[in-house]
N, CA, C and O of each residue as an XYZ file, in Angstrom:
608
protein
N     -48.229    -40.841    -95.813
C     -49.530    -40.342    -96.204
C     -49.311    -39.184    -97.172
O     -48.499    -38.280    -96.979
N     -50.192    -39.309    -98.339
C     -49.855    -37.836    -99.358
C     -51.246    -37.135    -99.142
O     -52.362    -37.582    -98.881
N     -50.740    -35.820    -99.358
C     -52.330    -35.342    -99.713
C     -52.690    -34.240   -101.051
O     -52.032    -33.727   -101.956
N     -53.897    -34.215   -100.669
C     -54.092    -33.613   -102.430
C     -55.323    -32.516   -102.139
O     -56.172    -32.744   -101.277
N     -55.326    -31.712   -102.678
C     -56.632    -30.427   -102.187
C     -57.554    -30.431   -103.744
O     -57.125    -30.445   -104.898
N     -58.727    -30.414   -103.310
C     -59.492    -30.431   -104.291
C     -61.279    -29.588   -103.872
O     -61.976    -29.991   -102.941
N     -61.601    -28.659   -104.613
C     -62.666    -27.680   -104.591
C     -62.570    -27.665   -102.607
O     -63.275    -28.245   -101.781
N     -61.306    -26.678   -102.426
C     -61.440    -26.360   -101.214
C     -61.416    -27.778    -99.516
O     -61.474    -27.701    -98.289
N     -61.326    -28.594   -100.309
C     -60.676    -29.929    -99.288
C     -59.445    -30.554    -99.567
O     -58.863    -30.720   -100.639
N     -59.157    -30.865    -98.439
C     -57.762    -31.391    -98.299
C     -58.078    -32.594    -98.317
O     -59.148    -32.871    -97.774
N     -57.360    -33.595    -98.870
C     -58.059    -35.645    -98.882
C     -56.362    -35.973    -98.401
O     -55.358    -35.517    -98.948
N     -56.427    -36.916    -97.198
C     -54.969    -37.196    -96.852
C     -55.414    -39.184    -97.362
O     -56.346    -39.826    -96.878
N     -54.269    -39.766    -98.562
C     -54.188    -40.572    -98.671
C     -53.230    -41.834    -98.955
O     -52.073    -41.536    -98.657
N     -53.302    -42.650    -99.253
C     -52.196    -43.741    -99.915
C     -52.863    -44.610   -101.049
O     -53.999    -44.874   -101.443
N     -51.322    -44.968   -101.420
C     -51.940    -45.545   -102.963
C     -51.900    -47.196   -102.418
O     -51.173    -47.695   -101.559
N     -52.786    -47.723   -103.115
C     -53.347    -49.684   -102.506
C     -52.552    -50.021   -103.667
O     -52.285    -49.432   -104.714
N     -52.247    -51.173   -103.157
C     -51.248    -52.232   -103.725
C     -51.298    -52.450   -105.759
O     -50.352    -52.795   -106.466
N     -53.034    -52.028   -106.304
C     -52.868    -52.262   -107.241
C     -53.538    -50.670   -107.852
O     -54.508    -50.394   -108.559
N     -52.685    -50.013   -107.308
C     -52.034    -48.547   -108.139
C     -53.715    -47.741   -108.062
O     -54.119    -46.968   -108.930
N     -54.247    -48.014   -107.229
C     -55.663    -47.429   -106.933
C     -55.462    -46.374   -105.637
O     -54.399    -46.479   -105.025
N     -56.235    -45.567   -105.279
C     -56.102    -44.727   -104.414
C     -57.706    -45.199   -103.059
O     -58.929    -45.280   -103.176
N     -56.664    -45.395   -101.874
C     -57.489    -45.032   -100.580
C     -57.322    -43.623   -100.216
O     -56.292    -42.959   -100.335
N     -58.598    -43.199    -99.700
C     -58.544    -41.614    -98.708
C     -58.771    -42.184    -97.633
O     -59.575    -43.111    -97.551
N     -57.902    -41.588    -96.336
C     -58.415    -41.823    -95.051
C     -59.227    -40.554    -94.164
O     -59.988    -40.557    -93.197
N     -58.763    -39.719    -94.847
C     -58.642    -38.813    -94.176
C     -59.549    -37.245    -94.653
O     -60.526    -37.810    -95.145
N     -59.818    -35.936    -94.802
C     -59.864    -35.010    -94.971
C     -60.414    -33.996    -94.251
O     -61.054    -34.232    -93.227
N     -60.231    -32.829    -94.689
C     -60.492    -31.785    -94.132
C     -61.049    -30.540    -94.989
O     -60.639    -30.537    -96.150
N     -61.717    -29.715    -94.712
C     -62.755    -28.883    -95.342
C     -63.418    -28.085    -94.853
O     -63.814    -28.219    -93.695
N     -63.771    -26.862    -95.728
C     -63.963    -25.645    -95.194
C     -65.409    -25.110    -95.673
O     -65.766    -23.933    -95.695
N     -65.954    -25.932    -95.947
C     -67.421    -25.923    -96.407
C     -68.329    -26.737    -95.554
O     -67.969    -26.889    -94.386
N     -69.743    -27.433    -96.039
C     -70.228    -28.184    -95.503
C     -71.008    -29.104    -96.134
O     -72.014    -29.766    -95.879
N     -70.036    -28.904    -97.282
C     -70.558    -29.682    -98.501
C     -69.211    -30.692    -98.731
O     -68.182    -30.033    -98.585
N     -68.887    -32.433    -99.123
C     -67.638    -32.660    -99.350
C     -67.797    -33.697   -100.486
O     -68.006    -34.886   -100.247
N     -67.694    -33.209   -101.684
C     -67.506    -34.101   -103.154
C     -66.099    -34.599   -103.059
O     -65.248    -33.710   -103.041
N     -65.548    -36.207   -102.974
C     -65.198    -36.996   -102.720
C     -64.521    -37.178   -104.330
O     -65.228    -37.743   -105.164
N     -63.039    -36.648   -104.766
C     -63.074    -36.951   -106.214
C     -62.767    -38.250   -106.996
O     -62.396    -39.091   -106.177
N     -62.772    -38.679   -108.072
C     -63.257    -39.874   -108.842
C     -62.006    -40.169   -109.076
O     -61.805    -41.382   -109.130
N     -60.777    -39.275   -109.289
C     -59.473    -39.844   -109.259
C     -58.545    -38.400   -108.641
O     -58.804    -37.197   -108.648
N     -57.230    -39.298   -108.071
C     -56.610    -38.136   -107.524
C     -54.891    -38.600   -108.636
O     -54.615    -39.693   -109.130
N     -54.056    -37.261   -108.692
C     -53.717    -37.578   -109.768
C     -54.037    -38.701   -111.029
O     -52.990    -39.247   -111.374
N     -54.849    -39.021   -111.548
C     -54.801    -39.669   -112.763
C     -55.073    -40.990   -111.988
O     -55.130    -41.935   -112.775
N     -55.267    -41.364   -110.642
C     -55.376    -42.610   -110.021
C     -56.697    -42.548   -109.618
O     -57.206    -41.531   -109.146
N     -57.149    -43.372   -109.750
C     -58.648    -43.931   -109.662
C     -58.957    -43.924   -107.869
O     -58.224    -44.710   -107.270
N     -60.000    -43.089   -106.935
C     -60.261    -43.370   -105.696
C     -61.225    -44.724   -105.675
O     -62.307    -44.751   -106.261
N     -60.735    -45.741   -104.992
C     -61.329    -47.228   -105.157
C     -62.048    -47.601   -103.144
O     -63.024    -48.199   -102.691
N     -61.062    -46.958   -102.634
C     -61.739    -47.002   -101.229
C     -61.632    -45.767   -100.097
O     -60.790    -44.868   -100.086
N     -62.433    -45.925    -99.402
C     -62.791    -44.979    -98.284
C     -62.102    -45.650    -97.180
O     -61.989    -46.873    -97.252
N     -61.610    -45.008    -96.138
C     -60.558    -45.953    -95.200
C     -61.854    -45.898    -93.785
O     -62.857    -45.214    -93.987
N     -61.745    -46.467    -92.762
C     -62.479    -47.053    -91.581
C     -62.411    -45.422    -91.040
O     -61.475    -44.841    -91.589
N     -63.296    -44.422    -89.955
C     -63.373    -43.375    -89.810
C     -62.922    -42.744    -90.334
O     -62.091    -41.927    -89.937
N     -63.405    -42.938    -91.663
C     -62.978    -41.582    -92.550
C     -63.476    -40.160    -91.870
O     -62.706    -39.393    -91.292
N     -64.419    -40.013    -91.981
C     -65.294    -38.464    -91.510
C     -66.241    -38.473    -89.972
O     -67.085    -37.658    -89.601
N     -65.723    -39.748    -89.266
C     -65.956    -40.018    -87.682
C     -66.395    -38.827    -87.626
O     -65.918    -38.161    -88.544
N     -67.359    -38.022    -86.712
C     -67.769    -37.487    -85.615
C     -67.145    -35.995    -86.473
O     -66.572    -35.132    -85.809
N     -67.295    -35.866    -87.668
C     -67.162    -34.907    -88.410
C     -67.880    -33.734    -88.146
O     -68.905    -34.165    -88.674
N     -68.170    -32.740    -87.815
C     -68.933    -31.687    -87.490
C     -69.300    -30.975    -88.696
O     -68.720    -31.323    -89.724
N     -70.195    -30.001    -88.767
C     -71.002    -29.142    -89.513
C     -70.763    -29.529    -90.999
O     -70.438    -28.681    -91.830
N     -70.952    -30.969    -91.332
C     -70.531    -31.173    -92.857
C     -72.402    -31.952    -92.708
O     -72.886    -32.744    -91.899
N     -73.093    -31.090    -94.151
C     -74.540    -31.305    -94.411
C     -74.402    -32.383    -95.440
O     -75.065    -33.420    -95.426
N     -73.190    -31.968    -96.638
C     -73.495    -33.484    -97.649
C     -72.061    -34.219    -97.979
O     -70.971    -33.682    -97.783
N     -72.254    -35.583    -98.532
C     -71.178    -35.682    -98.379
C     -71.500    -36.716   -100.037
O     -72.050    -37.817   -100.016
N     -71.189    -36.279   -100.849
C     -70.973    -37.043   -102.241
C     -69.631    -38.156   -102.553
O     -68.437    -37.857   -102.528
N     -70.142    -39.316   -102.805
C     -68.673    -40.336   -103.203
C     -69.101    -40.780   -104.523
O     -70.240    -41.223   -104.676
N     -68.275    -40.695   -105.484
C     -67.982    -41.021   -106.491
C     -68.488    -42.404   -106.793
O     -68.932    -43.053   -105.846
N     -68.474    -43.152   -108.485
C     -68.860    -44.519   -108.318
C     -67.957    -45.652   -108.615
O     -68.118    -46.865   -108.747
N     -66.476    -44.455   -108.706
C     -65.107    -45.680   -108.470
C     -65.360    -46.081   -107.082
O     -65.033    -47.266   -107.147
N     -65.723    -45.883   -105.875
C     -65.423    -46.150   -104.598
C     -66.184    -47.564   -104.550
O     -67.396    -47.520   -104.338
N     -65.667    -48.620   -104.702
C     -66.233    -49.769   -104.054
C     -65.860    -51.119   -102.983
O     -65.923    -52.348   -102.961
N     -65.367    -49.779   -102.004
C     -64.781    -50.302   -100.907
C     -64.685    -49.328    -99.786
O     -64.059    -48.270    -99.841
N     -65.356    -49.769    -98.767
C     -65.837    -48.690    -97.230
C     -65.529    -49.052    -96.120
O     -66.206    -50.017    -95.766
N     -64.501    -48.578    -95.080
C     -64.369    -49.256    -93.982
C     -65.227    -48.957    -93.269
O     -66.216    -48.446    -93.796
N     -65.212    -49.152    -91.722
C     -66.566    -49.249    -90.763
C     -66.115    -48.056    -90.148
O     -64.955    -47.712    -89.917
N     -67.999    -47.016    -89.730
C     -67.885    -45.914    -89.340
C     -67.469    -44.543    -89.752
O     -67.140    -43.563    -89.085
N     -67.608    -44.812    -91.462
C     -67.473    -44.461    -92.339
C     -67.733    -42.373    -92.327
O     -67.104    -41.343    -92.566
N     -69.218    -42.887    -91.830
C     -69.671    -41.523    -91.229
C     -70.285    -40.855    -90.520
O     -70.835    -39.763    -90.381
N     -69.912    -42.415    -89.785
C     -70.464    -42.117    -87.917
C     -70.420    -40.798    -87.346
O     -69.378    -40.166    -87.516
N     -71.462    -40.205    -86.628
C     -71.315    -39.363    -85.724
C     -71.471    -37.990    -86.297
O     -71.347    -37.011    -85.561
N     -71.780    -37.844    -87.788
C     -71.726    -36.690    -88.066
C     -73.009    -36.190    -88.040
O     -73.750    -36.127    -89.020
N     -73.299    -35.800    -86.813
C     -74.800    -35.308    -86.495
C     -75.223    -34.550    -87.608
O     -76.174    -35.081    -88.180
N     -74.704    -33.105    -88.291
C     -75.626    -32.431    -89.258
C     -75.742    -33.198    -90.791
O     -76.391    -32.735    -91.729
N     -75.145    -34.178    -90.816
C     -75.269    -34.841    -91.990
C     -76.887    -35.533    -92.824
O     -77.656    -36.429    -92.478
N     -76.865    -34.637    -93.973
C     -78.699    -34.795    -94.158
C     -78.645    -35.597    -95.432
O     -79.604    -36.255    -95.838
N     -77.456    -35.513    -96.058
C     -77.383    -36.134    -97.764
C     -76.180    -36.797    -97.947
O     -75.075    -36.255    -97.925
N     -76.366    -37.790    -98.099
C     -75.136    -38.263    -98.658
C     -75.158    -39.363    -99.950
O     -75.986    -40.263    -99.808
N     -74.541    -39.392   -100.901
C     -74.663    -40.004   -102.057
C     -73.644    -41.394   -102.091
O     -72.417    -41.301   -102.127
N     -74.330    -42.592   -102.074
C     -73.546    -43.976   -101.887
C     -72.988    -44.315   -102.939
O     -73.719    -44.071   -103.899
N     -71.882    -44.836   -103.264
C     -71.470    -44.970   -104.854
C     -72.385    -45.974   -105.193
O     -72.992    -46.621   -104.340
N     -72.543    -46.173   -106.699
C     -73.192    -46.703   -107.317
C     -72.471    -48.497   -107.228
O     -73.096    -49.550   -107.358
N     -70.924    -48.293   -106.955
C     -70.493    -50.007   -107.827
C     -70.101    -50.438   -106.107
O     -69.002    -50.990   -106.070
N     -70.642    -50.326   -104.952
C     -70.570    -50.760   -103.642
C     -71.527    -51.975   -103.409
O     -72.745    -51.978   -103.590
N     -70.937    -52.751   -103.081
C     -72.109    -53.828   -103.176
C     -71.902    -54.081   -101.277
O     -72.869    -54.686   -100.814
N     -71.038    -53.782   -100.431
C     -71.267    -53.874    -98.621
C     -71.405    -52.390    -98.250
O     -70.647    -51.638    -98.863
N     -71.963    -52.019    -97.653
C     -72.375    -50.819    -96.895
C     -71.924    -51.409    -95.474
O     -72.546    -52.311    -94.913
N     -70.907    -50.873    -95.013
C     -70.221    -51.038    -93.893
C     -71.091    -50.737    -92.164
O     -71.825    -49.786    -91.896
N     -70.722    -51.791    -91.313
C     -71.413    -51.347    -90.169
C     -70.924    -50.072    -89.715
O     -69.790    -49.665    -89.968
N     -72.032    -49.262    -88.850
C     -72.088    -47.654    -88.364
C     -71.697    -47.217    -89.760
O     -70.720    -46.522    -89.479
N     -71.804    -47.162    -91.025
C     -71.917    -46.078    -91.982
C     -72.016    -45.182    -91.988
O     -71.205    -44.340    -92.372
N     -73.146    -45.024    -91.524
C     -73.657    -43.458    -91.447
C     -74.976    -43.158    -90.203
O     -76.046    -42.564    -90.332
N     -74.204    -44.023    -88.691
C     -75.273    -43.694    -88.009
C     -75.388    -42.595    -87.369
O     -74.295    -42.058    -87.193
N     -76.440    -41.924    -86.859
C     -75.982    -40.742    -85.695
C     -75.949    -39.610    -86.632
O     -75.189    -38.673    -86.390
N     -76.534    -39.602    -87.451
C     -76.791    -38.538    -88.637
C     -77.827    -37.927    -88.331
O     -78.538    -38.323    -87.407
N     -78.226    -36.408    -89.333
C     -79.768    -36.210    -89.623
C     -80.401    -36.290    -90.934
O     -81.109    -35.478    -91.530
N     -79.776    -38.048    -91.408
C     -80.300    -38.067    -93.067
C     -81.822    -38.287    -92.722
O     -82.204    -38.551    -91.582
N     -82.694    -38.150    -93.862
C     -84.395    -38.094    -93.697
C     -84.443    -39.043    -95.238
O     -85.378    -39.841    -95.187
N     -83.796    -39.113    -96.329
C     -84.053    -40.436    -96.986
C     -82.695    -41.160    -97.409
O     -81.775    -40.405    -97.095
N     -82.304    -42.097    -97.881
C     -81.149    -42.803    -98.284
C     -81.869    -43.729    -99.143
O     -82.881    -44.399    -98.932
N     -80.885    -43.578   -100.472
C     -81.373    -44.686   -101.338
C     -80.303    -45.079   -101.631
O     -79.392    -44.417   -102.129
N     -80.303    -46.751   -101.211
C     -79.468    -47.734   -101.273
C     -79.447    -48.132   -103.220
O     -80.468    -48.209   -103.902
N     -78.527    -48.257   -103.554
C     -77.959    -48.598   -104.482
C     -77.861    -50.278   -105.053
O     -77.283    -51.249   -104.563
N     -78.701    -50.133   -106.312
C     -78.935    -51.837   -106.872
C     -77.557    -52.906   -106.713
O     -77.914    -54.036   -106.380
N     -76.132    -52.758   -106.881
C     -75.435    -53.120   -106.240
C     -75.034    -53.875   -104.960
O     -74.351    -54.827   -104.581
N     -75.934    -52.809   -104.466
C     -75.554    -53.216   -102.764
C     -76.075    -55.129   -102.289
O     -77.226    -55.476   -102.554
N     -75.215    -56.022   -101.701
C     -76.277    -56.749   -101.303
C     -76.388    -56.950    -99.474
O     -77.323    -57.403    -98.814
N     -74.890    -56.356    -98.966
C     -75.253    -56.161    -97.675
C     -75.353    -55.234    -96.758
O     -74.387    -54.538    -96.444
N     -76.639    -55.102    -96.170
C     -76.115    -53.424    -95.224
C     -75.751    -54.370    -93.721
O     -76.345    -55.301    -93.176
N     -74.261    -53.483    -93.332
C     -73.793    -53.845    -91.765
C     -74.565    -53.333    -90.661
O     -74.944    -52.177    -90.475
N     -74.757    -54.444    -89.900
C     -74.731    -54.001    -88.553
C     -74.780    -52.279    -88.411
O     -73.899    -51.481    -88.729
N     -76.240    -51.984    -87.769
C     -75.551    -50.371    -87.056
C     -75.730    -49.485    -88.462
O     -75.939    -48.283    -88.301
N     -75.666    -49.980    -89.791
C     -75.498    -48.648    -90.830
C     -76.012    -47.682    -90.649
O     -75.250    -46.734    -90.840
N     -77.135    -47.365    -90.313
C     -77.927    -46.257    -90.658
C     -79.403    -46.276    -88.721
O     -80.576    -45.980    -88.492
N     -78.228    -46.808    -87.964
C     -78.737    -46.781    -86.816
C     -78.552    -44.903    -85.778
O     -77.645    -44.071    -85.748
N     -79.610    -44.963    -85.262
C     -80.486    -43.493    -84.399
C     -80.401    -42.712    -85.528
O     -80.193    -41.534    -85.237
N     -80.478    -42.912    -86.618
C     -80.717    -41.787    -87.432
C     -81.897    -41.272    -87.474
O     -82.710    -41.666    -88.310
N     -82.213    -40.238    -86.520
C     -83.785    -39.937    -85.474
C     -84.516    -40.135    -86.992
O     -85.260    -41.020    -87.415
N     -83.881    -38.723    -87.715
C     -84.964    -38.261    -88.806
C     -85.009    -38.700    -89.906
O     -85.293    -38.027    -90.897
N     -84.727    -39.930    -89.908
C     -84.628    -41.171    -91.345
C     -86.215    -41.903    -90.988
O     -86.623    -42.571    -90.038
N     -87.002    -41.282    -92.567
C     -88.172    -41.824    -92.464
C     -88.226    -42.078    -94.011
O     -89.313    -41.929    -94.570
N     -87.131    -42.449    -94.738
C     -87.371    -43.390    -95.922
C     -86.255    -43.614    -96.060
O     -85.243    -42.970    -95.783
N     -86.519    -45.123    -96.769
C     -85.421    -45.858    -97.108
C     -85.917    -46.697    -98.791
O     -86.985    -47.235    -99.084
N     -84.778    -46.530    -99.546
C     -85.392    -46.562   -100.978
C     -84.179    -48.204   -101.180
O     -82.951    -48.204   -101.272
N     -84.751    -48.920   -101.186
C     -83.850    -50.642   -101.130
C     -83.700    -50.644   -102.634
O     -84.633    -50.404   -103.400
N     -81.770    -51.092   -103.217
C     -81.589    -51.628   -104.244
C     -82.528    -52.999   -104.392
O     -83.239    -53.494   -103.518
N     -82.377    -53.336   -105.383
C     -83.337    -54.671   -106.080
C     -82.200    -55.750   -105.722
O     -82.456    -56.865   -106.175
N     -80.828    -55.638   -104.901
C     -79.756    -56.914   -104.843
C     -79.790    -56.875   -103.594
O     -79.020    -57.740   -103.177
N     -80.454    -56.130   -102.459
C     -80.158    -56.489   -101.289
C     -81.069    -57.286   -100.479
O     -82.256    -57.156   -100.179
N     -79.569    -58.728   -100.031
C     -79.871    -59.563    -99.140
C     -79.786    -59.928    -97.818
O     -80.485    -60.690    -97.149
N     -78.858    -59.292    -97.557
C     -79.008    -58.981    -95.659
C     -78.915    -58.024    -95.354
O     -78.269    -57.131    -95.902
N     -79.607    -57.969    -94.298
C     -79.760    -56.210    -93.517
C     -79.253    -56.883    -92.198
O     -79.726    -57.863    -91.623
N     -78.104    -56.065    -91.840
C     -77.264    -56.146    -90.310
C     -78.161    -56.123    -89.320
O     -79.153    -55.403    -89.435
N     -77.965    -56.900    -88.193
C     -78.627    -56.654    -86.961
C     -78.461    -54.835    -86.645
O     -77.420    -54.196    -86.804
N     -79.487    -54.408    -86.280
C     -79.650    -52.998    -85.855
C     -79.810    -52.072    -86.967
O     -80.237    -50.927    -86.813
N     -79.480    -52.550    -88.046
C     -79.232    -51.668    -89.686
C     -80.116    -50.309    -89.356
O     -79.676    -49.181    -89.577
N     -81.296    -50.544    -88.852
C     -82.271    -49.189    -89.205
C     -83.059    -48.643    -87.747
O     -84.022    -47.878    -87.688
N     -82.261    -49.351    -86.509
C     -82.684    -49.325    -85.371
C     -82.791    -47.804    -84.684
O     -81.793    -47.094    -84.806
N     -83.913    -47.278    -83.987
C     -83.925    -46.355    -83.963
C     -84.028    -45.078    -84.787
O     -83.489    -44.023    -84.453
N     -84.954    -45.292    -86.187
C     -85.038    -44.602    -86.903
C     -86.553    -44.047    -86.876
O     -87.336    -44.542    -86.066
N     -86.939    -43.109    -87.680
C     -88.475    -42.859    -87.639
C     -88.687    -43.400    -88.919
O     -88.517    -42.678    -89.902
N     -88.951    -44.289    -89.013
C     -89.243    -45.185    -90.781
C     -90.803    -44.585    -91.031
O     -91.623    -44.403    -90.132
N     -90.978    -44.368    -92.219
C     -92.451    -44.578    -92.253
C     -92.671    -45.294    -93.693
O     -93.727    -45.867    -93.964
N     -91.546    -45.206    -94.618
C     -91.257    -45.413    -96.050
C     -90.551    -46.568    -95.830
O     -89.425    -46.118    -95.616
N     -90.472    -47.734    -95.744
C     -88.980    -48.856    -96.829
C     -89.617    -49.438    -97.810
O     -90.644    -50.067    -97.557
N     -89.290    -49.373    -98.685
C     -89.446    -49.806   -100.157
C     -88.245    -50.139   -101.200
O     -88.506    -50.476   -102.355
């Protein structure tokens, strides 16, 4: 595993087979975490499966729009989590994504065409949801337990 520090975070990662960069990992001293677009001169292409699990006091969490690849549980559990920015060239939104949050809107990305299972499940205070124009399945549970009052 290498790692690399960037505006005050640590990203612990490995390089994928075709010279692209996965993060699995990081750590941070803010509560803000911009996710960078390349680490040495290598392009970040995926997010690894609990990346930021059960992450504590992190409010936003920005990913770049090289990232078009997310494992599951992505950013489960991070209760204060209110913002987070989906890359633009992701076309699966991974099951538990981002459940167990306190996001209040998420706008899914024209790209996208599947949300998993669980994505954006008990997210109490999620009362809009802004749908790309490509999405075709929504996971069993996708928005379960949310306060919707908005999908559009």
């Amino acid at each position: 595993m290498l790692i690399a520090t960037e505006n005050n975070t640590t990203f612990h990662y490995t390089y994928r087979p075709d010279d692209t960069i996965c993060i699995h990992a990081c750590t941070a001293s803010g509560d803000k975490i911009k996710i960078p677009e390349k680490i040495d001169g290598h392009p970040v292409t995926e997010i690894a499966a609990h990346f930021l699990e059960n992450f504590e006091n992190i409010k936003e969490v920005i990913f770049p729009d090289s990232v078009y690849i997310m494992g599951e549980d992505v950013l489960n559990g991070c209760y204060d989590l209110s913002s987070v920015k989906i890359p633009n060239n992701i076309e699966y939104i991974p099951n538990r994504f981002c459940s167990l949050t306190d996001l209040k809107t998420v706008e899914i990305p024209d790209k996208v065409r599947v949300i998993g299972n669980d994505a954006f499940r008990s997210c109490f205070d999620l009362y809009e949801v802004i749908l790309g124009k490509n999405v075709e399945v929504i996971g069993i549970n996708a928005f379960a337990i949310c306060n919707l009052a908005s999908f559009h």
